[in-house]
N, C-alpha and C positions, 0 to 999 in steps of 0.2 A: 795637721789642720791647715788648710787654706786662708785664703785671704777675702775667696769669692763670697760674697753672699745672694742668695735667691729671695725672692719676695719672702716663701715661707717663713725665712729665716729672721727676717726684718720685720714681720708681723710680729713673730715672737718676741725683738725685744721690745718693739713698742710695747706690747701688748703687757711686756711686765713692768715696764717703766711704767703704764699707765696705772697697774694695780698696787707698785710701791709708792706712785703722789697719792694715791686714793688712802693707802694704810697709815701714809705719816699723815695727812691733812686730818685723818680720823682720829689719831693720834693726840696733835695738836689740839683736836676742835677740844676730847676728853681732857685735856691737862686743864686747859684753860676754863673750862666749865667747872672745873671742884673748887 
């Protein structure tokens, strides 16, 4: 494995960063509501 990364690749991890704040924030919002 390299070191390089290409846009694609950086999409990608935004793209999962952004859907693991979205899971914990969902997360949280449910704890907090019971």
């Amino acid at each position: 494995m390299g070191t390089q990364f290409n846009g694609k690749d950086m999409k990608v991890i935004f793209d999962t960063g952004a859907g693991i704040n979205m899971i914990t924030r969902d997360v949280a919002e449910s704890v907090g509501a019971r």
